[in-house]
N, C-alpha and C positions, 0 to 999 in steps of 0.2 A: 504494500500500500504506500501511496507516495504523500510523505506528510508536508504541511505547509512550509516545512524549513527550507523540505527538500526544492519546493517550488522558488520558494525566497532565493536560496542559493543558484538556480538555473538563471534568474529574474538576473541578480547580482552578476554572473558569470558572462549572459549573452550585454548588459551595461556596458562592461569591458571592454566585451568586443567586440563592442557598435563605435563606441568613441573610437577604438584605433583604425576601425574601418571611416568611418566620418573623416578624422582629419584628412586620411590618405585620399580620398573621394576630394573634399575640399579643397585640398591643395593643387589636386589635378585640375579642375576643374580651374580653381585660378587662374594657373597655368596658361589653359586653355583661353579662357576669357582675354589673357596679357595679350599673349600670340594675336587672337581675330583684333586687338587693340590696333596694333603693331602693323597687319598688316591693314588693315581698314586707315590706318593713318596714312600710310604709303601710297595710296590713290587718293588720297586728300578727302575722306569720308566717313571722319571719325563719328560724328556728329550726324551721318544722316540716320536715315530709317534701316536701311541695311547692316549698320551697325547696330539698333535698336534690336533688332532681330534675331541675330547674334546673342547679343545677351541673354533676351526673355529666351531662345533655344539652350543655350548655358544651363541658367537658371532651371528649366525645366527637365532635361536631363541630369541636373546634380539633383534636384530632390527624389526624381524616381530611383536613383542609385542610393540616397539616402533611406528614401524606405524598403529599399528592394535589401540595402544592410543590413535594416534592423530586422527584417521580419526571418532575415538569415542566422541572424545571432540567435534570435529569438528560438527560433524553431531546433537548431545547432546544440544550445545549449538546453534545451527541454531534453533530446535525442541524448542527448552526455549524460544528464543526470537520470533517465529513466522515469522521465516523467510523459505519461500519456495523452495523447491528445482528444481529451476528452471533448464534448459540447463545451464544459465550464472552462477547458485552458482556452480554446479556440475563442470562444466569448471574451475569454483576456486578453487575447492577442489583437482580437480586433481592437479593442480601446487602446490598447497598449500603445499602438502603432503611434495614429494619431495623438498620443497622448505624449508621447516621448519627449513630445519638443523637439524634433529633427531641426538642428542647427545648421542654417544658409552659410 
């Protein structure tokens, strides 16, 4: 039987290793965003809509990566500790997600 600890500690575990998935996401993503900077300046169109573009595509591919982390940790770390994916974890997991605070 899997007690509330054990769920506490999966909960704790997949935390972890969502933030070191996140920065690494993050950072790429930066990255990323410098670069379309960078070259979006080099045709003189840092400022238009195609750069605008750019970004909100950025932006929307790091968050899907961000929850596409978490729901990987999440699930990873349930799978490590032998905790089952009942109605009530899956129920958790959905709040969880959204709940996490996924950091832009």
């Amino acid at each position: 039987m899997v007690t509330p600890e054990t769920i506490e500690q999966a909960q704790r575990h997949a935390e972890r290793k969502y933030t070191i998935s996140s920065k690494k996401i993050v950072e790429a993503s930066e990255q990323r965003l410098e670069a379309d900077k960078h070259r979006q300046a080099a045709i003189g169109s840092v400022l238009s809509s195609g750069m605008w573009r750019l970004v909100a595509k950025n932006f929307a591919e790091r968050l899907e990566s961000l929850l596409h982390a978490r729901l990987t940790a999440l699930l990873d770390a349930y799978e490590l500790y032998r905790v089952p994916l009942s109605n009530e974890i899956e129920r958790q997991i959905i709040q969880d997600i959204p709940e996490s605070g996924v950091k832009m």
